[in-house]
N, CA, C and O atoms as a MOPAC input file, in Angstrom:
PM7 MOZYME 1SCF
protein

 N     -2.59200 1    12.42500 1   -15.51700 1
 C     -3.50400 1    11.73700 1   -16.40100 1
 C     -4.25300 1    10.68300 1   -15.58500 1
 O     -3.84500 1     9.52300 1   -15.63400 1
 N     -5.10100 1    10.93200 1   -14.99100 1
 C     -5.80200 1    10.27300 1   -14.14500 1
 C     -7.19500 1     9.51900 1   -14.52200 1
 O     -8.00700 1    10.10800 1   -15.23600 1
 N     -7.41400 1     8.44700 1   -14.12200 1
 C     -9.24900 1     7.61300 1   -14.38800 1
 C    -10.02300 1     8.11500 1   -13.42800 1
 O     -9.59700 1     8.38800 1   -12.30600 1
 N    -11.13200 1     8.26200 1   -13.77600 1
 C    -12.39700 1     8.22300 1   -12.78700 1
 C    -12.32000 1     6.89300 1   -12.92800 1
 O    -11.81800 1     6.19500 1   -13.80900 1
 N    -13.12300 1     6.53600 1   -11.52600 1
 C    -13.58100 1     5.40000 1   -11.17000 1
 C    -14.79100 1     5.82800 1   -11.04500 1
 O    -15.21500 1     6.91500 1   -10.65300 1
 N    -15.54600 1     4.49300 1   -11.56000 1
 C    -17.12600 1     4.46000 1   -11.17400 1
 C    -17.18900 1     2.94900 1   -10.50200 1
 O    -16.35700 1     2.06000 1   -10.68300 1
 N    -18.34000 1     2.87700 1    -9.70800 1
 C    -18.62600 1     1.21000 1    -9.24900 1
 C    -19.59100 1     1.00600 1    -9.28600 1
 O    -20.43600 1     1.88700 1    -9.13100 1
 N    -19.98200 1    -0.65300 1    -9.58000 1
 C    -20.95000 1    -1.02000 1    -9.66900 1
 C    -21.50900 1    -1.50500 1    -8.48900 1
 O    -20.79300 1    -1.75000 1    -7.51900 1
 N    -22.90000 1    -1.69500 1    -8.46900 1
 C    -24.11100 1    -1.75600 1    -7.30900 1
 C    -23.42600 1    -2.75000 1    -6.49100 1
 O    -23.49300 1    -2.64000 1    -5.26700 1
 N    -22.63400 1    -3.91400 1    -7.13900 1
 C    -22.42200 1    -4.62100 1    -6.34200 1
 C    -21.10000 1    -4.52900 1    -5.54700 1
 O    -20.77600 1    -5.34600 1    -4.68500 1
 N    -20.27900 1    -3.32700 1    -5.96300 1
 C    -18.92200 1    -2.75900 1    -5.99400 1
 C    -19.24000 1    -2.13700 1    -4.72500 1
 O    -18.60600 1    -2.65500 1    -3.80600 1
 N    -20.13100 1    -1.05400 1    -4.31200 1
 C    -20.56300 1    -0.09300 1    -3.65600 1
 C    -21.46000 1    -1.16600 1    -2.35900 1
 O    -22.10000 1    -0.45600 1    -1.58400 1
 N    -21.52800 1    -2.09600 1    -2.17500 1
 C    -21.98900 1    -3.60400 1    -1.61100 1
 C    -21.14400 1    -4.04300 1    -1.03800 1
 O    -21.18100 1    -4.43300 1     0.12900 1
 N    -19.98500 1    -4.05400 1    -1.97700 1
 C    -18.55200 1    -4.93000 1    -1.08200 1
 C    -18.05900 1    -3.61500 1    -0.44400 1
 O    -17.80900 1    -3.82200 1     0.74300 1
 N    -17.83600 1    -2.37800 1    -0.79300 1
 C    -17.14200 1    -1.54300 1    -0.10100 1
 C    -17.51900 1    -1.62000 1     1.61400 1
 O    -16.80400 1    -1.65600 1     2.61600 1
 N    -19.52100 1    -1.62700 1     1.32800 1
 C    -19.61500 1    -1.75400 1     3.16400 1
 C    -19.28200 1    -2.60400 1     3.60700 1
 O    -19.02000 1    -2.38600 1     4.79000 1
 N    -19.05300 1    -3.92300 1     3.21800 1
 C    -18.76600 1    -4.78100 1     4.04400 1
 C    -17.23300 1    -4.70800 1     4.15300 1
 O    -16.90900 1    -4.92100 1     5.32100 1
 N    -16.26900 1    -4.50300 1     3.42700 1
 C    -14.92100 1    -3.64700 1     3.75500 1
 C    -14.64800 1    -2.71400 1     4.57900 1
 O    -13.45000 1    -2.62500 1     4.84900 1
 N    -15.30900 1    -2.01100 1     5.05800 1
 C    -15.78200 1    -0.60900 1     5.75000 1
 C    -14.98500 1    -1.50800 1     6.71500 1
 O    -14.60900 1    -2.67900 1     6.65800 1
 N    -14.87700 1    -0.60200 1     7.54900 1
 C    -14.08900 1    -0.72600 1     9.22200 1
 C    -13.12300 1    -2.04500 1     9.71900 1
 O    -12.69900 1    -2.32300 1    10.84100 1
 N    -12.89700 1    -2.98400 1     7.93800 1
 C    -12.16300 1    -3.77300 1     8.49300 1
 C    -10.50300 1    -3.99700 1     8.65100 1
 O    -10.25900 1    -3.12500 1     9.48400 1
 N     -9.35800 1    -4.57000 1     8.38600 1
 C     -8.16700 1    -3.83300 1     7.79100 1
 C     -7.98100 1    -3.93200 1     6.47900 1
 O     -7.05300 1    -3.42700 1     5.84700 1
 N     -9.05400 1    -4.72900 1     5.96400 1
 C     -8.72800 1    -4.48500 1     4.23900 1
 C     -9.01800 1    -3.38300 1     3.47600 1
 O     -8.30900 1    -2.93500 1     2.57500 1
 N    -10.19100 1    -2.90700 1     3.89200 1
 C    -10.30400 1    -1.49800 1     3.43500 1
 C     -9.23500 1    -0.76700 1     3.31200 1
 O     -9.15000 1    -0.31700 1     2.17000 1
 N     -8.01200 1    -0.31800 1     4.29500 1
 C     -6.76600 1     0.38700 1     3.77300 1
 C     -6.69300 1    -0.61300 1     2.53800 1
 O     -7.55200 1    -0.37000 1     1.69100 1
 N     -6.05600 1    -1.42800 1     2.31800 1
 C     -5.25400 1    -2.27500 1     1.56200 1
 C     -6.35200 1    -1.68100 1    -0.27900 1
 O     -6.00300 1    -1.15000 1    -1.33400 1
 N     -7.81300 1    -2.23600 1     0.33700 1
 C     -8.67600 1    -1.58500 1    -0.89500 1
 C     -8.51100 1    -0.27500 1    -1.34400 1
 O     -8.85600 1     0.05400 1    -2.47900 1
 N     -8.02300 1     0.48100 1    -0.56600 1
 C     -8.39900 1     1.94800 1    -0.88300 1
 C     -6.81600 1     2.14900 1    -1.77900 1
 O     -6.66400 1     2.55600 1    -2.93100 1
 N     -5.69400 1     1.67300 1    -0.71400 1
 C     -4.64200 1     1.82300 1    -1.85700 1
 C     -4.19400 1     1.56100 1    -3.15700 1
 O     -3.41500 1     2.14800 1    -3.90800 1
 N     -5.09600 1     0.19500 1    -3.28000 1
 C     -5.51000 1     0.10600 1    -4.67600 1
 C     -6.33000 1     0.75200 1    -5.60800 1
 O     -5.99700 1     0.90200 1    -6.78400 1
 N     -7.40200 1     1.14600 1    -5.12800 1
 C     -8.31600 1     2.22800 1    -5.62600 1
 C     -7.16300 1     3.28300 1    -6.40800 1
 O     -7.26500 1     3.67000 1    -7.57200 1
 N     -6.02100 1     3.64500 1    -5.42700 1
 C     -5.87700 1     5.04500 1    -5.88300 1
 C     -4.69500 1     4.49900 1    -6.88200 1
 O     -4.29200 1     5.16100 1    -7.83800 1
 N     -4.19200 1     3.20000 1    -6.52900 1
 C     -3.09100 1     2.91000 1    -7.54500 1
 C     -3.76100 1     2.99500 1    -9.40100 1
 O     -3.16800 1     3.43800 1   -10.38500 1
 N     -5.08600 1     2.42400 1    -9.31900 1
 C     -5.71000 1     2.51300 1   -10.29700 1
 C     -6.55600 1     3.78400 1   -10.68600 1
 O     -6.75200 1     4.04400 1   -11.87300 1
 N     -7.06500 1     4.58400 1    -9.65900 1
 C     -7.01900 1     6.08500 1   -10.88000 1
 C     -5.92700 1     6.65100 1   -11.50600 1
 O     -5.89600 1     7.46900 1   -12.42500 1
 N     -4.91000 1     6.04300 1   -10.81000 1
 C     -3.79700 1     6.97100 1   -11.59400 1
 C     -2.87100 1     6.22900 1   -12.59200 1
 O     -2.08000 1     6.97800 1   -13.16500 1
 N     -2.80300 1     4.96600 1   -12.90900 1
 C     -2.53800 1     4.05900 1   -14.10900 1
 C     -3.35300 1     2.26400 1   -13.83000 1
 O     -2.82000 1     1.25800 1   -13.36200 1
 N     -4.23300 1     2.38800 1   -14.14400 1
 C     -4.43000 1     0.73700 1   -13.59300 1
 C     -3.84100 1    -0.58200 1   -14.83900 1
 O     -4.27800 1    -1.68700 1   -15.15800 1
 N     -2.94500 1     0.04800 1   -15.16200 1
 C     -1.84400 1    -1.17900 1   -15.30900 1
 C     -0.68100 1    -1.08900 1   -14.74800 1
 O      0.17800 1    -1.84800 1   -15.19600 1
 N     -0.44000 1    -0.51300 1   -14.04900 1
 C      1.16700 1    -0.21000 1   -13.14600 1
 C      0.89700 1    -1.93200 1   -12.52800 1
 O     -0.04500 1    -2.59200 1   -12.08800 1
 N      2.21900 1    -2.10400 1   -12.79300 1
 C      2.83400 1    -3.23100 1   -11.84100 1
 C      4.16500 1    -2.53900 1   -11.14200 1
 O      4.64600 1    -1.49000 1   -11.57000 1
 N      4.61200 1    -3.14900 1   -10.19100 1
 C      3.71700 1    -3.83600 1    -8.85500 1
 C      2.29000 1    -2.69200 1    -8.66700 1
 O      2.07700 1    -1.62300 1    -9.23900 1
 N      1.56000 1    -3.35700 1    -7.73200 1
 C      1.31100 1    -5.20000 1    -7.88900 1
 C      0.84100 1    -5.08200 1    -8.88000 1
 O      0.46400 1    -4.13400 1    -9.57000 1
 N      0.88400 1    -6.98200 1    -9.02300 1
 C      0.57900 1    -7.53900 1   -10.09100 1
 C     -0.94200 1    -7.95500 1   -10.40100 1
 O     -1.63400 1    -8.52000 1    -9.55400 1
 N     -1.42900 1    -7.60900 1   -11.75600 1
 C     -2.94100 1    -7.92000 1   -12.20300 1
 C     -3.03300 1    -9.30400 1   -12.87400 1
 O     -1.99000 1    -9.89300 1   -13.15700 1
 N     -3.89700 1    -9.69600 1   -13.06600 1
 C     -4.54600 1   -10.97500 1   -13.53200 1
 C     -5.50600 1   -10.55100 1   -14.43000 1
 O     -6.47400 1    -9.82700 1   -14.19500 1
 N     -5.08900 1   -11.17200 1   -15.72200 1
 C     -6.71900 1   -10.55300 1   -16.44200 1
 C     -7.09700 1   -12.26800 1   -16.53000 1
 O     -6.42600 1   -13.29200 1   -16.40400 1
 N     -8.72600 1   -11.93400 1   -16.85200 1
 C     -9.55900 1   -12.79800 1   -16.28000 1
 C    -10.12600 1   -13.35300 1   -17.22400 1
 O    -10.33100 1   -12.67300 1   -18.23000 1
 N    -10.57700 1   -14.83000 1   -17.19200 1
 C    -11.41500 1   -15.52100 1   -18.42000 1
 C    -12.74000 1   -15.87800 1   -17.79700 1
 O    -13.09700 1   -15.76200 1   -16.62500 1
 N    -13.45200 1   -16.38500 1   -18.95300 1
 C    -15.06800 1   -16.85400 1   -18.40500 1
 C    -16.25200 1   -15.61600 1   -18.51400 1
 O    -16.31500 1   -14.91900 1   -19.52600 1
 N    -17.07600 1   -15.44600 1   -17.48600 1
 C    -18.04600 1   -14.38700 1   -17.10300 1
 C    -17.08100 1   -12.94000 1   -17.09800 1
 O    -17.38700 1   -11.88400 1   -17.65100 1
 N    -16.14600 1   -13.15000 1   -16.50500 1
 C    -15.50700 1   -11.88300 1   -16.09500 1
 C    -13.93100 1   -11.39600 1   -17.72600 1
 O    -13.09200 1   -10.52900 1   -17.97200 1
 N    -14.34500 1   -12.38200 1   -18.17500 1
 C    -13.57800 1   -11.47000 1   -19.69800 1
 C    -13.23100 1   -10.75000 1   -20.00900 1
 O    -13.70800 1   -10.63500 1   -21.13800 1
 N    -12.53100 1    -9.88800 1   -19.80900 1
 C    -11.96000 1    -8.19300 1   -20.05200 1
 C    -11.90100 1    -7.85100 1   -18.76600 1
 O    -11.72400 1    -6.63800 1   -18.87400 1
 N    -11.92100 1    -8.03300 1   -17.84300 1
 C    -11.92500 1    -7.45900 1   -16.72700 1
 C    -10.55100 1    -8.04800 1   -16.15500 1
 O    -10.07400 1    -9.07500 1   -16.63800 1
 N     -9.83600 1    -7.24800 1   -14.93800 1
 C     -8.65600 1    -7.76500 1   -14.36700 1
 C     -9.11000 1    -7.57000 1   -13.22500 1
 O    -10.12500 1    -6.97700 1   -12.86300 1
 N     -8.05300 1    -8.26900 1   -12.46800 1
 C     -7.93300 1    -8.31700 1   -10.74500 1
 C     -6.73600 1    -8.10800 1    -9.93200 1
 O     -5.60300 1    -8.29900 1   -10.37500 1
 N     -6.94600 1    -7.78000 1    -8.93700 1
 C     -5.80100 1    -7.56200 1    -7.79400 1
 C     -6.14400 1    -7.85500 1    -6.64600 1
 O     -7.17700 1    -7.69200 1    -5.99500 1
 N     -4.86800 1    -8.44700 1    -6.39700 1
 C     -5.17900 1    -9.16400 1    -5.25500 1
 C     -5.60500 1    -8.25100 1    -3.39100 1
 O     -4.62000 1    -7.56400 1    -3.12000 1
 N     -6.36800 1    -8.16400 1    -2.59000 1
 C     -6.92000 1    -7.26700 1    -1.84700 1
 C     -6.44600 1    -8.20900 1    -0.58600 1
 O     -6.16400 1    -7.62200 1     0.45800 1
 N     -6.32800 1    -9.87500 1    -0.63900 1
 C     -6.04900 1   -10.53000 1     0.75500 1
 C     -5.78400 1   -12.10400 1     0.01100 1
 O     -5.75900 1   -12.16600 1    -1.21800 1
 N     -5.65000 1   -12.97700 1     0.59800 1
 C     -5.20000 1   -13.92000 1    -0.55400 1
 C     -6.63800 1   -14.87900 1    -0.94600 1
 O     -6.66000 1   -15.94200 1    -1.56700 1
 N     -8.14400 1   -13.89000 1    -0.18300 1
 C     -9.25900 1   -14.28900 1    -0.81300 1
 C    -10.10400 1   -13.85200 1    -1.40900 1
 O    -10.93700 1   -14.43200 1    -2.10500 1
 N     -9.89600 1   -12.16700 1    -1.07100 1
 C    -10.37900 1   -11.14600 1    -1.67500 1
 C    -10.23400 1   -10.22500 1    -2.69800 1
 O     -9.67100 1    -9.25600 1    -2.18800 1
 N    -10.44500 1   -10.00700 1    -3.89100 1
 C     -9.88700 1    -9.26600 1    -4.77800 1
 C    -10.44300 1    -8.23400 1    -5.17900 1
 O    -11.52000 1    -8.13100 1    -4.59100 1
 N    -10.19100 1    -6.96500 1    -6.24800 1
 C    -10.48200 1    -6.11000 1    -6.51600 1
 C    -10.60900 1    -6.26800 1    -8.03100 1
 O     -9.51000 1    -6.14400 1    -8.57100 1
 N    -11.44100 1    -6.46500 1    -8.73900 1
 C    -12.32000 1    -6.96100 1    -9.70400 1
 C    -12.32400 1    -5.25200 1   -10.46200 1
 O    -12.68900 1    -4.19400 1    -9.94900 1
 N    -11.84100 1    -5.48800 1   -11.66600 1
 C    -11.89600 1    -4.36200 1   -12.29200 1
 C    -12.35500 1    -4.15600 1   -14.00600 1
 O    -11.86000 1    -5.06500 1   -14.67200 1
 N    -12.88000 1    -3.53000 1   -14.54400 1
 C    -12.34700 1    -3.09400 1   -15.87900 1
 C    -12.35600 1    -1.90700 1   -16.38100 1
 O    -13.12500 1    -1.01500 1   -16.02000 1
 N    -11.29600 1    -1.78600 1   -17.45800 1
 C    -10.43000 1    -1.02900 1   -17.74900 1
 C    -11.13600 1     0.20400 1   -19.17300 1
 O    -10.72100 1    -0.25400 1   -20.23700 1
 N    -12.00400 1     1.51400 1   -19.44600 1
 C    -12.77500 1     1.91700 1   -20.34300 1
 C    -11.94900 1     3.07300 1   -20.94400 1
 O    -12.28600 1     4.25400 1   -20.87300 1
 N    -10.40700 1     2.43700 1   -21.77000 1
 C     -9.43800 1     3.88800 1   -21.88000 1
 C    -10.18500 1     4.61800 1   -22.73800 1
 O     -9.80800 1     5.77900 1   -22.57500 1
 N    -10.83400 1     4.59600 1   -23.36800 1
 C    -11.81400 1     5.52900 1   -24.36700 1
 C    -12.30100 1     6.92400 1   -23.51000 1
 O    -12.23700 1     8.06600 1   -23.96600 1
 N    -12.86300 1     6.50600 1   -21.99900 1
 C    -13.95300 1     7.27100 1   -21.45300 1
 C    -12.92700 1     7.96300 1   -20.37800 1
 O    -13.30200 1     9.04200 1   -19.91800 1
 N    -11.51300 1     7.38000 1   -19.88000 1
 C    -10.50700 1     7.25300 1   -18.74200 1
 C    -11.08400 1     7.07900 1   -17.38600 1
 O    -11.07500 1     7.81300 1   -16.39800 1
 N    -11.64700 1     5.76900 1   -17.63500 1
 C    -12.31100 1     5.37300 1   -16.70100 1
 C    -12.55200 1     4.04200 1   -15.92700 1
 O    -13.45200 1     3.38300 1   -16.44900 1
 N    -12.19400 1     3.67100 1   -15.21700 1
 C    -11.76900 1     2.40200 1   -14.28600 1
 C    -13.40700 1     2.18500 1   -13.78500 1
 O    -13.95300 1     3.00500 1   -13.04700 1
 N    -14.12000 1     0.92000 1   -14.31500 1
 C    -15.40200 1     0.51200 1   -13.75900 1
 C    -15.08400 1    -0.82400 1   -12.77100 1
 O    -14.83500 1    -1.91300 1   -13.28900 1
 N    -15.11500 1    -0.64300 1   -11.26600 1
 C    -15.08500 1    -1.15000 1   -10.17000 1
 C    -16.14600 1    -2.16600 1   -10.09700 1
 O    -17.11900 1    -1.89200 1    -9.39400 1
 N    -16.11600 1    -3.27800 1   -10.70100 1
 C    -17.17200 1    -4.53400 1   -10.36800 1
 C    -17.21100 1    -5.29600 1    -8.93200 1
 O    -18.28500 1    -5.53000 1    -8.37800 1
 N    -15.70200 1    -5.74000 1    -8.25800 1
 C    -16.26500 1    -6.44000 1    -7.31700 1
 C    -14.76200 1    -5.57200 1    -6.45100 1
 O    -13.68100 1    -5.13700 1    -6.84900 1
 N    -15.67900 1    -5.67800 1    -4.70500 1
 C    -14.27400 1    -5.84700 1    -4.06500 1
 C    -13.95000 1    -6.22700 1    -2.54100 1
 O    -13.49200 1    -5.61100 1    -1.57900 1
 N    -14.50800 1    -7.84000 1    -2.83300 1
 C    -15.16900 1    -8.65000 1    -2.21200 1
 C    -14.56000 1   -10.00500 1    -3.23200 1
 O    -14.07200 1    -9.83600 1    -4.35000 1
 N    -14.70200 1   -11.16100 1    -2.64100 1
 C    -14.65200 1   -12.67900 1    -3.45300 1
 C    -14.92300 1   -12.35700 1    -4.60700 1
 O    -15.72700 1   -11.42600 1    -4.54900 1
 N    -14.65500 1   -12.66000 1    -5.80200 1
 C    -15.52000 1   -12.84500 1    -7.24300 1
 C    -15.93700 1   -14.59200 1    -7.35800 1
 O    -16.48500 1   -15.10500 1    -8.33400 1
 N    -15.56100 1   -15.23100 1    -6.23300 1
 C    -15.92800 1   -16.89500 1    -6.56800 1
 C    -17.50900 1   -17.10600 1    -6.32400 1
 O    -18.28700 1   -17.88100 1    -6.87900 1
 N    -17.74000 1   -16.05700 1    -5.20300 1
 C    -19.32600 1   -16.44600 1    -5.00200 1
 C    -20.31100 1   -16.28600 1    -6.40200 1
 O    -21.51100 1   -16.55400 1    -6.34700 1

């Protein structure tokens, strides 16, 4: 029972700058932890208040996170950030 993931413009933004660094593994294993339940703990999510409201996070480095939300209707994981969300 698996999610598509889709990402957003700015999702597909942070990935290059992830590209070739060592977080990218760390991103990608999350990626796949979340097509295949993105509420499994470990690890642990954060859901989020403010701008980012419904959306959760995981942690990618202890500055970088993986910015998510969750569309069980569609089974589909929409990838907002995965890169800082402070900027």
């Amino acid at each position: 029972m698996s999610y598509e993931l889709v990402f957003t413009r700015q999702a597909r933004k942070d990935a290059k700058k992830l590209k070739g660094t060592p977080l990218a593994r760390k991103a990608k294993e999350l990626l796949e932890i979340l097509r295949e339940a993105p509420f499994a703990d470990p690890p642990p999510f954060e859901t989020l208040v403010g701008d980012l409201k419904g959306a959760y996070s995981r942690r990618i480095n202890i500055q970088h996170r993986l910015v998510y939300e969750v569309l069980p209707d569609l089974k589909t994981v929409k990838v907002i950030r995965l890169w800082t969300h402070y900027e």
